[in-house]
DRENPA-3360 file (N, C-alpha, C; in nm, 2 decimals, always signed):
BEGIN
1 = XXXXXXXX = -5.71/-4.52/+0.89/-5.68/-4.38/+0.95/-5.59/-4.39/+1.07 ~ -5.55/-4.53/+1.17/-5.53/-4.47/+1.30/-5.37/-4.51/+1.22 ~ -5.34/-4.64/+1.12/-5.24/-4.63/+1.11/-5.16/-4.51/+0.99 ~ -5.24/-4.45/+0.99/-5.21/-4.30/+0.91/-5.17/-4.16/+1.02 ~ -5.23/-4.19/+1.14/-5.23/-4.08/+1.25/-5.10/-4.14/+1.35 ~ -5.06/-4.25/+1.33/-4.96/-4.30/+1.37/-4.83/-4.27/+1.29 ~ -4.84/-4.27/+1.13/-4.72/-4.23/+1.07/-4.69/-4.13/+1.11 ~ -4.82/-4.01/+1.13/-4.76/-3.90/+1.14/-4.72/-3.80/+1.26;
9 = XXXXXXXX = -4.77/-3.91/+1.39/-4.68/-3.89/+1.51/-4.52/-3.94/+1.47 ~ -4.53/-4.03/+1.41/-4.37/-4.07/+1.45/-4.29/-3.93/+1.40 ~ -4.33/-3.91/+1.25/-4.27/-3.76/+1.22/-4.27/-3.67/+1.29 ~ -4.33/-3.64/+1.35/-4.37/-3.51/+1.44/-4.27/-3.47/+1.54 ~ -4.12/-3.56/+1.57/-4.01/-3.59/+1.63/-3.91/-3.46/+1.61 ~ -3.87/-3.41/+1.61/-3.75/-3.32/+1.57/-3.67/-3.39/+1.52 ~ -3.60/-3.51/+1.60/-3.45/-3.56/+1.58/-3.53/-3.68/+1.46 ~ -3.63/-3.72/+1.46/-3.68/-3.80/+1.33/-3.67/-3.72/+1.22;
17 = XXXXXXXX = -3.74/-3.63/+1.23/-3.72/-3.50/+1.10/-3.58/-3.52/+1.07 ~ -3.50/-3.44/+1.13/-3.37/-3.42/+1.08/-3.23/-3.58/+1.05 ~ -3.33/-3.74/+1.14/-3.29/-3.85/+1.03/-3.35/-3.84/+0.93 ~ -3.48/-3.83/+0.89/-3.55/-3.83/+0.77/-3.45/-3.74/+0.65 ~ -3.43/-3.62/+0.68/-3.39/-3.53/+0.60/-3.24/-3.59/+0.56 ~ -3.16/-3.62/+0.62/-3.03/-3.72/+0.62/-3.08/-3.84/+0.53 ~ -3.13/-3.96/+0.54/-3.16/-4.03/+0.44/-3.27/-4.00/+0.30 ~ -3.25/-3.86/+0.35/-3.32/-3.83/+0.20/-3.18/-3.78/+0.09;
25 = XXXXXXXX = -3.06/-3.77/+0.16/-2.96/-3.77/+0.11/-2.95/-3.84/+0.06 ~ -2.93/-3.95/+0.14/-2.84/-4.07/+0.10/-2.88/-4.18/+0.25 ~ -2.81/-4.33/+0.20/-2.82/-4.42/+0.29/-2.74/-4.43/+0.42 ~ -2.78/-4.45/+0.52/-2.68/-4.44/+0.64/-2.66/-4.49/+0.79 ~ -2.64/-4.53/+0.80/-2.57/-4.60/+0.95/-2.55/-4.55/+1.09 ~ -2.60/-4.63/+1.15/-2.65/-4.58/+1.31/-2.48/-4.48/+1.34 ~ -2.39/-4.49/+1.37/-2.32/-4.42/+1.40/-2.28/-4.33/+1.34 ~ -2.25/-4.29/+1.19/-2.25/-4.15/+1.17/-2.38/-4.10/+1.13;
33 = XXXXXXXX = -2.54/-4.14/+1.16/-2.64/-4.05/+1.18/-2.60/-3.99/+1.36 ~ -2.51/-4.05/+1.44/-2.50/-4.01/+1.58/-2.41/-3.88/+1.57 ~ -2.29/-3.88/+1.47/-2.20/-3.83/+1.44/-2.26/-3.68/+1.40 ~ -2.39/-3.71/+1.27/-2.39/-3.61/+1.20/-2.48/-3.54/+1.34 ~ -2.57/-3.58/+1.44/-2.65/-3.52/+1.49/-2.59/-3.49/+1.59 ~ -2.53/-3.53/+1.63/-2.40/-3.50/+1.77/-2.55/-3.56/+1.86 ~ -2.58/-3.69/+1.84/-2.64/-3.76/+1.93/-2.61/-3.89/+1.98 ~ -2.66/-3.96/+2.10/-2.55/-4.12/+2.09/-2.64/-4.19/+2.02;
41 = XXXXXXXX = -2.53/-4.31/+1.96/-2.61/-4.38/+1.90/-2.76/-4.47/+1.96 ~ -2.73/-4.49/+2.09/-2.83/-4.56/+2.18/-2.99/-4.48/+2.08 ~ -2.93/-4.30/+2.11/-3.04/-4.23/+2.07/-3.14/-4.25/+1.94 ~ -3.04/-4.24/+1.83/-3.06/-4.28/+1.66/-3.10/-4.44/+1.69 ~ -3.05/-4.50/+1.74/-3.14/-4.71/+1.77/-3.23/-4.64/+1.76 ~ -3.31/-4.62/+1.85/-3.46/-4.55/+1.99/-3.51/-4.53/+1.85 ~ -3.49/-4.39/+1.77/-3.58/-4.32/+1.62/-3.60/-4.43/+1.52 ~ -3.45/-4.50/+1.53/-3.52/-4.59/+1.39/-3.57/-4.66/+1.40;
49 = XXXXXXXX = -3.58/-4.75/+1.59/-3.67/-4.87/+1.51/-3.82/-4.83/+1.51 ~ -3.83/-4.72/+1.57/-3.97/-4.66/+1.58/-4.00/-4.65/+1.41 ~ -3.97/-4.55/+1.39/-3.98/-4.52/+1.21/-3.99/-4.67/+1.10 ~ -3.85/-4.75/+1.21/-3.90/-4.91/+1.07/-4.02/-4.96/+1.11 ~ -4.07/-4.96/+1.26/-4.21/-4.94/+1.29/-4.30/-4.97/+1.20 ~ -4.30/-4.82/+1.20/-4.39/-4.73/+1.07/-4.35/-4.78/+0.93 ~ -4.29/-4.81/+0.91/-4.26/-4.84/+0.75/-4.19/-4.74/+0.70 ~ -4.15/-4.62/+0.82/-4.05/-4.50/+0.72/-3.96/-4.56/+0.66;
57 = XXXXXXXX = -3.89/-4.61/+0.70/-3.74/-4.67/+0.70/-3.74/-4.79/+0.68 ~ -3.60/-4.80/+0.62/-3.58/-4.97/+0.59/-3.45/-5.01/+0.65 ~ -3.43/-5.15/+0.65/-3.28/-5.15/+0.68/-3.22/-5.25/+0.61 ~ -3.12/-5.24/+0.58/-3.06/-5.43/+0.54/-2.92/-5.41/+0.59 ~ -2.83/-5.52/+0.60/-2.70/-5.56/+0.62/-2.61/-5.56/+0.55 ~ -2.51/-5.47/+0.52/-2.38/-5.43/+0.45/-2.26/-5.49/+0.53 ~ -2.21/-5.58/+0.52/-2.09/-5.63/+0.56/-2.11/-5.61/+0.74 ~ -2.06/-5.48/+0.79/-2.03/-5.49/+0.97/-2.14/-5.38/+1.00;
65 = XXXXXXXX = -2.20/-5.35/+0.89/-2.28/-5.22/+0.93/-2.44/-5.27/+0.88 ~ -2.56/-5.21/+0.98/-2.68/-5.17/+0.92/-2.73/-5.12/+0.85 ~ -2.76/-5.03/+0.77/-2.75/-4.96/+0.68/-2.91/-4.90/+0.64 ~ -2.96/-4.80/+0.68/-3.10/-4.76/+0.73/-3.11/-4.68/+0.56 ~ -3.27/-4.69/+0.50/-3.29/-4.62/+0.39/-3.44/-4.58/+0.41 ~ -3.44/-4.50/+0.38/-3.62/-4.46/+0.31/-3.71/-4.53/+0.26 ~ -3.78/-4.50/+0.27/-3.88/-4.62/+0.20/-4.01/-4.52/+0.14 ~ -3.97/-4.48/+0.05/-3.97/-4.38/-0.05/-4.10/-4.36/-0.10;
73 = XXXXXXXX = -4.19/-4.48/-0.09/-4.34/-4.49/-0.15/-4.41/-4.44/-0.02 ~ -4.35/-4.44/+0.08/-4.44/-4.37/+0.15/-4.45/-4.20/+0.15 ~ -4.34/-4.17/+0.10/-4.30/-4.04/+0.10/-4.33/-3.99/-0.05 ~ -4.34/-4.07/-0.11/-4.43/-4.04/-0.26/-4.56/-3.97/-0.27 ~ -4.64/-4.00/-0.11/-4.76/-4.01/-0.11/-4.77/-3.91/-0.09 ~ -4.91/-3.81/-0.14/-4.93/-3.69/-0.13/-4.98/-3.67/+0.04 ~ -4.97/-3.57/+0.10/-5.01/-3.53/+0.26/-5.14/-3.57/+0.22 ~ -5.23/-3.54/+0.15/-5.43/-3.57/+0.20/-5.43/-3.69/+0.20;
81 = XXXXXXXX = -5.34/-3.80/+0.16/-5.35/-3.94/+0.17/-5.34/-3.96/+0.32 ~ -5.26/-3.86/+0.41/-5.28/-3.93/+0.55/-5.34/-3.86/+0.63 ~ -5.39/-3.78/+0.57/-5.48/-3.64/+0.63/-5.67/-3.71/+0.62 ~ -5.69/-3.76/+0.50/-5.83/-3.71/+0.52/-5.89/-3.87/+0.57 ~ -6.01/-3.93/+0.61/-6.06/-4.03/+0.67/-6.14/-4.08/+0.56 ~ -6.11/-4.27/+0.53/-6.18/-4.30/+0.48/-6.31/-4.33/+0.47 ~ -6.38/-4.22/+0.37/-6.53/-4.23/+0.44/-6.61/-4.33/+0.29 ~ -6.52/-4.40/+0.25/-6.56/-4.48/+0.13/-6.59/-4.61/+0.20;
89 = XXXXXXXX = -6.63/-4.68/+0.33/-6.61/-4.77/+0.40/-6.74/-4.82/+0.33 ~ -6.72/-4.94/+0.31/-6.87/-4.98/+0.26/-6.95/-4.98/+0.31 ~ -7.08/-4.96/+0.28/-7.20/-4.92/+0.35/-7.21/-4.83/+0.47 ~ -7.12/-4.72/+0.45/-7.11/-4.58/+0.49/-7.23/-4.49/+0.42 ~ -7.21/-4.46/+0.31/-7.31/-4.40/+0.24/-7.45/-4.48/+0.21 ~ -7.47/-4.57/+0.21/-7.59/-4.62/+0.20/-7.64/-4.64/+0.34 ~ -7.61/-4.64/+0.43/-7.65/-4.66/+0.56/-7.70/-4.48/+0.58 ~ -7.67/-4.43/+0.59/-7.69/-4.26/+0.57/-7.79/-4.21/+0.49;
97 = XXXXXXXX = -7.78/-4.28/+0.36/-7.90/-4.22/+0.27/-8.04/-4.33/+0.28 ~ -8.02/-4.41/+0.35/-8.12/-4.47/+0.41/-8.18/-4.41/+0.54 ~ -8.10/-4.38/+0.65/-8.13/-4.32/+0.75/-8.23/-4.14/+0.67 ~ -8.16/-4.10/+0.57/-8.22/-3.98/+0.54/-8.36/-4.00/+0.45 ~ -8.37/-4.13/+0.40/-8.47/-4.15/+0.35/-8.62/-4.18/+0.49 ~ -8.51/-4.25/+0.52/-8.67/-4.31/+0.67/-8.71/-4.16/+0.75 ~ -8.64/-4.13/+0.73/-8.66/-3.97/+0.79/-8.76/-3.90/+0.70 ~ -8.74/-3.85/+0.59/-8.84/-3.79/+0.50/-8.95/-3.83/+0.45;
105 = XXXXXXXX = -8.92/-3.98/+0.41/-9.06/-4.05/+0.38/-9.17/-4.10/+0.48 ~ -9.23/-4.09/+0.49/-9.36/-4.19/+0.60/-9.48/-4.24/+0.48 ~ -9.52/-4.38/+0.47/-9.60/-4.43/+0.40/-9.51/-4.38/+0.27 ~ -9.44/-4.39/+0.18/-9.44/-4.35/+0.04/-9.49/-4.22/+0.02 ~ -9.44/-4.17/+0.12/-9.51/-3.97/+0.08/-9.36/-3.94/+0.15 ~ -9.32/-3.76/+0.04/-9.24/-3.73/+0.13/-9.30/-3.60/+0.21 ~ -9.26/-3.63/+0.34/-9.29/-3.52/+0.45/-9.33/-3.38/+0.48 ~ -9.15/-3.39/+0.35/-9.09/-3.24/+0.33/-8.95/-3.25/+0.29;
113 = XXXXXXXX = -8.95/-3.10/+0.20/-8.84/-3.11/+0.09/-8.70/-3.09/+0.22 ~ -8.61/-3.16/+0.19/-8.48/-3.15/+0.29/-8.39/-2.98/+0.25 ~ -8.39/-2.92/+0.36/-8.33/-2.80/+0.36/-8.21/-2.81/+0.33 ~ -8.10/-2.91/+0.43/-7.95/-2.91/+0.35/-7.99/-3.00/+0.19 ~ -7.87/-2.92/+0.17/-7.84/-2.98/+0.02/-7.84/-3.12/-0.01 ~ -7.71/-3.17/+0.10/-7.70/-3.30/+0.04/-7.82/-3.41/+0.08 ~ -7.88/-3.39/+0.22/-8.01/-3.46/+0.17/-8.14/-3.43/+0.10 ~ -8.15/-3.33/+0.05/-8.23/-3.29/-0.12/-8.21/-3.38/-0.18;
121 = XXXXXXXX = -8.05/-3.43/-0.23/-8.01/-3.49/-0.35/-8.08/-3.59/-0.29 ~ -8.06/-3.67/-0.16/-8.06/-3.80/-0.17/-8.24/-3.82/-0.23 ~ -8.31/-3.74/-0.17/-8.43/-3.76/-0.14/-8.53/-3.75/-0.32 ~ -8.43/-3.67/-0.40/-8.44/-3.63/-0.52/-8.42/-3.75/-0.60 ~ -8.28/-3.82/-0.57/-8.25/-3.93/-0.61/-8.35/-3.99/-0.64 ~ -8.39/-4.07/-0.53/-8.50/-4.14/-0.49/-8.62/-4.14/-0.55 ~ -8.69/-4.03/-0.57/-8.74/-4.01/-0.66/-8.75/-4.00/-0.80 ~ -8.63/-3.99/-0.81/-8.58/-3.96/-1.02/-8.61/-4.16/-1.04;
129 = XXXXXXXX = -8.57/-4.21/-0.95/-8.57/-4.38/-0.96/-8.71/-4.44/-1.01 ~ -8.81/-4.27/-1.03/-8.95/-4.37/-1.15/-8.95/-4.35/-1.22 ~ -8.79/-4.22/-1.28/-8.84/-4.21/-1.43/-8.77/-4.37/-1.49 ~ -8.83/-4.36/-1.64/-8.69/-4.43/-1.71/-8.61/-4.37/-1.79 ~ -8.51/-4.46/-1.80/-8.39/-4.37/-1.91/-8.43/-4.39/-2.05 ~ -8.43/-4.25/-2.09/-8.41/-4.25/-2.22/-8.55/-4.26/-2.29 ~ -8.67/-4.24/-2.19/-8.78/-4.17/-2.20/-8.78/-4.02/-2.20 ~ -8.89/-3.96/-2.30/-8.89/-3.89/-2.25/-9.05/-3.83/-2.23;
137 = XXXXXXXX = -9.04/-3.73/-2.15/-9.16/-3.71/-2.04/-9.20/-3.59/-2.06 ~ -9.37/-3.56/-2.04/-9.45/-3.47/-2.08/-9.41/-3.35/-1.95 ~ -9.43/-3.24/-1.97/-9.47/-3.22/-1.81/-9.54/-3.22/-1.70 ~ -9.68/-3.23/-1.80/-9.79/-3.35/-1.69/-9.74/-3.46/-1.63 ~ -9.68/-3.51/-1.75/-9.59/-3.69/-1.65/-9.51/-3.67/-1.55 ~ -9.46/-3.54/-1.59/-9.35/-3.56/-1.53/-9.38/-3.49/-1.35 ~ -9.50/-3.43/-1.34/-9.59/-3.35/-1.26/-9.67/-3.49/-1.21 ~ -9.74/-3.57/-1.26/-9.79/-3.69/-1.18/-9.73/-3.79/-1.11;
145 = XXXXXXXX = -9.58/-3.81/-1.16/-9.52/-3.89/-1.09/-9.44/-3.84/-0.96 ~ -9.43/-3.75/-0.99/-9.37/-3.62/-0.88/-9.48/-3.61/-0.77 ~ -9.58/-3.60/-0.81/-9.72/-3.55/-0.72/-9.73/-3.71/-0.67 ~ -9.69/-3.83/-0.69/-9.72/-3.88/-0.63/-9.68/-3.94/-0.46 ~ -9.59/-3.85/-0.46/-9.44/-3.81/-0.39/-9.51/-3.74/-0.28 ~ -9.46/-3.62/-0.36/-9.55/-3.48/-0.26/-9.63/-3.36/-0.37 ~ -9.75/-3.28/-0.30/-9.78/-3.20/-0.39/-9.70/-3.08/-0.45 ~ -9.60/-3.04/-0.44/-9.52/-2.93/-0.44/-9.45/-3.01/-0.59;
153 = XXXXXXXX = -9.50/-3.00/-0.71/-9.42/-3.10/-0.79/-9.35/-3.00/-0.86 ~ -9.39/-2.87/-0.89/-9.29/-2.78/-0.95/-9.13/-2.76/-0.88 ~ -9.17/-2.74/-0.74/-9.06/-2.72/-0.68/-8.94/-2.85/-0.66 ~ -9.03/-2.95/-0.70/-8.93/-3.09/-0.69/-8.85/-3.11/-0.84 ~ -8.95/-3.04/-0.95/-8.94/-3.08/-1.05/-8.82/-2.98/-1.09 ~ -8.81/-2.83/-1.06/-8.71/-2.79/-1.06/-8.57/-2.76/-1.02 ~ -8.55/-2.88/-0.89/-8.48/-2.91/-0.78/-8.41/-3.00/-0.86 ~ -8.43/-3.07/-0.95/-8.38/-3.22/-1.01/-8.34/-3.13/-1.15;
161 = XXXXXXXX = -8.38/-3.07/-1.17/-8.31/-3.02/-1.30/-8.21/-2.93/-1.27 ~ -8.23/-2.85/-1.14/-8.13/-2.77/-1.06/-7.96/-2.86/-1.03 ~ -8.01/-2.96/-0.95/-7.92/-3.08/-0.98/-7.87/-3.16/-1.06 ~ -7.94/-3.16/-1.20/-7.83/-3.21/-1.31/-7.94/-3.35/-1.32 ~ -8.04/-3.40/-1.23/-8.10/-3.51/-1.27/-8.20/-3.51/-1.40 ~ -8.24/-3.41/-1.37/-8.37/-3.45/-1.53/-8.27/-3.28/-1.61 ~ -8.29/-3.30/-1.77/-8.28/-3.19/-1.87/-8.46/-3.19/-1.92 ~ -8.46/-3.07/-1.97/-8.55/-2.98/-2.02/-8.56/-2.90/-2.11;
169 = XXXXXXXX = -8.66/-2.93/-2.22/-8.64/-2.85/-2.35/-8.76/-2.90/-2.41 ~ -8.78/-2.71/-2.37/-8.95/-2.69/-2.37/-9.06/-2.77/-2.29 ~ -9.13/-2.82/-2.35/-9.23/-2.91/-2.22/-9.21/-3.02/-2.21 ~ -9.05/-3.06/-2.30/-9.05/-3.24/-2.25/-8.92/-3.25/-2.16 ~ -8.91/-3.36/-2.10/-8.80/-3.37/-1.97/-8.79/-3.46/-1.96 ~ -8.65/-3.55/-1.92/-8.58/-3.69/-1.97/-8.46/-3.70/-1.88 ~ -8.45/-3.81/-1.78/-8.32/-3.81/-1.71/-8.15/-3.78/-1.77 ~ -8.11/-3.74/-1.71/-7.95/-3.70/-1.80/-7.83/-3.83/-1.78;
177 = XXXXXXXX = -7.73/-3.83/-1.89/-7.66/-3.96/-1.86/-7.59/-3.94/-1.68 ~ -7.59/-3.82/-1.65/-7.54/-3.88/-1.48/-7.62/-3.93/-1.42 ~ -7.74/-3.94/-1.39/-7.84/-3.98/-1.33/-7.89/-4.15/-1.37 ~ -7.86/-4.14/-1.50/-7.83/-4.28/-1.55/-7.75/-4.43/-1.52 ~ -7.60/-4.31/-1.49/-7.53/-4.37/-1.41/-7.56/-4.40/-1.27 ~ -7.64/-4.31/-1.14/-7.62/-4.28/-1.05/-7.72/-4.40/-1.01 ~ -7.86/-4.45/-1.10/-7.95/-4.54/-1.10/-7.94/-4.62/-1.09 ~ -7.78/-4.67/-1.21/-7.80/-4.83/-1.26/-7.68/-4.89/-1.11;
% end
């Protein structure tokens, strides 16, 4: 993230913008980017090597000249690529749905059903982890194993099919292939 929050200070430049927009032309050289911008060259040095920095820009050697280009994969990249924060960090999410588990459970009982959504799921999860797959289950079963949880088994039992974890048809009820996945 911070070297994503740094790409996009360097942009944030005026006189960077308007090199960027120039090598999106075409390839070009410290003195007529000075020329086109009616800036000195000292100035256009200062932008680029900040930008080669960053990886905006590239440079190589043409005979007596520098020769500054884009570096185009970065500009390929869609804006939410530098926008959003990676929250896929390993043991981000499992550190969290553990914290929300120690929270609701005490002894193997849960406490109480979680009001935000997404800790429902987790806590729902958790639970769906005694059915098996590809069982399928009475509503008494599926009411005992629930109850062993907490007594409120209707409302748990409808919470999980509300979420896509168990299907229903008629009095029998059976985890769904997403939950299958979300298990193994």
């Amino acid at each position: 993230m911070k070297e994503n929050l740094e790409i996009l200070k360097a942009i944030s430049d005026e006189t960077r913008l308007d090199i960027l927009n120039i090598l999106f032309r075409e390839d070009s050289y410290v003195e007529k980017l000075a020329c086109e911008l009616s800036l000195t060259p000292a100035t256009i040095c200062y932008h680029l090597k900040k930008m080669e920095l960053m990886g905006l820009v590239k440079c190589s050697r043409s005979q007596f000249y520098i020769i500054y280009s884009l570096n185009r994969e970065i500009f390929e990249k869609p804006l939410y690529e530098f926008i959003r924060k990676n929250t896929n960090v390993p043991g981000n999410d499992e550190k969290y749905e553990k914290e929300v588990l120690s929270h609701f459970f005490k002894y193997g009982k849960l406490t109480q059903i979680p009001t935000q959504q997404k800790k429902r799921e987790i806590v729902l999860r958790e639970i769906a982890k005694q059915f098996e797959h590809g069982k399928i289950y009475s509503e008494n079963e599926v009411n005992s194993i629930i109850h062993q949880y907490h007594e409120d088994h209707c409302t748990i039992r409808r919470e999980m099919i509300g979420f896509g974890m168990m299907s229903r048809e008629k009095e029998n009820y059976w985890l769904t292939e997403n939950e299958k996945d979300n298990n193994s």
